[in-house]
C-alpha positions in Angstrom: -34.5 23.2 -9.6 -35.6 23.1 -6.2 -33.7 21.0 -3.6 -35.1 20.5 -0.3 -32.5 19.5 2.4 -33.1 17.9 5.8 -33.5 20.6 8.6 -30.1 20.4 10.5 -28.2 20.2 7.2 -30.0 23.6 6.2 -29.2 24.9 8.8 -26.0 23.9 8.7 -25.7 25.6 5.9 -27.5 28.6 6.5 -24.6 29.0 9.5 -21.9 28.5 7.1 -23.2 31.1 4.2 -23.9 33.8 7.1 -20.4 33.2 8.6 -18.8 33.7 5.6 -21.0 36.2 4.1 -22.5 34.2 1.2 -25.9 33.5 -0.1 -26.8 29.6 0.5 -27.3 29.2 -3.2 -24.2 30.0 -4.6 -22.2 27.6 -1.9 -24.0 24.8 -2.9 -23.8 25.3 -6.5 -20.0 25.5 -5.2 -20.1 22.2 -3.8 -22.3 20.0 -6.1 -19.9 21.3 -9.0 -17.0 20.1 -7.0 -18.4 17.0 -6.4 -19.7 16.3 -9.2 -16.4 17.1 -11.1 -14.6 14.6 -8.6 -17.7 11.4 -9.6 -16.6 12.4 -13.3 -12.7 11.9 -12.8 -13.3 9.0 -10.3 -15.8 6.9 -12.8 -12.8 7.9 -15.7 -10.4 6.1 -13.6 -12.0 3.5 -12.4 -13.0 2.6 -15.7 -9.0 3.1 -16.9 -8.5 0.7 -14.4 -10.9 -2.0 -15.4 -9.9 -1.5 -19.2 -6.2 -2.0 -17.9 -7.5 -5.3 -15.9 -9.2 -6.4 -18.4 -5.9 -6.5 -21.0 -4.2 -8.0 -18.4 -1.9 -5.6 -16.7 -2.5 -5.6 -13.1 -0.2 -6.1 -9.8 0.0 -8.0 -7.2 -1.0 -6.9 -3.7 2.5 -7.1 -2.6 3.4 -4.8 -5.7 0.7 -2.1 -4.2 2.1 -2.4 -0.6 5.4 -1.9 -1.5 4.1 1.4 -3.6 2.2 2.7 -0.9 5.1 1.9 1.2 7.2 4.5 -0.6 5.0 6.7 -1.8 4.1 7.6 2.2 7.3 7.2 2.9 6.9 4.6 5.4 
């Protein structure tokens, strides 16, 4: 597969792979794996969500502010 990237993002990256001492190639195999694996597990929840909506178990907005409240500790 051949990707072609815009000029300061390659060399952007070309910067970053000769800082750290890697070929280009594998850091961005790195980083589309990552982000793909995070689009997988976001879609999974989002759907959980939507399937839990759709039953009708949700919470009021109140309900999330008080959870983010103490979750952060604020």
């Amino acid at each position: 597969m051949d990707i072609s990237f815009a000029p300061e993002v390659e060399a952007k990256l070309n910067r970053i792979a000769s800082e750290s001492g890697k070929d280009a190639g594998p850091i961005v195999q790195e980083l589309v794996a990552s982000h793909l694996e995070h689009e997988d597990w976001f879609r999974q929840e989002v759907k959980k969500g939507l399937v839990s909506l759709e039953s009708g178990k949700s919470i009021s907005h109140e309900e999330v502010r008080r959870q983010m409240e103490q979750a952060l500790g604020s």
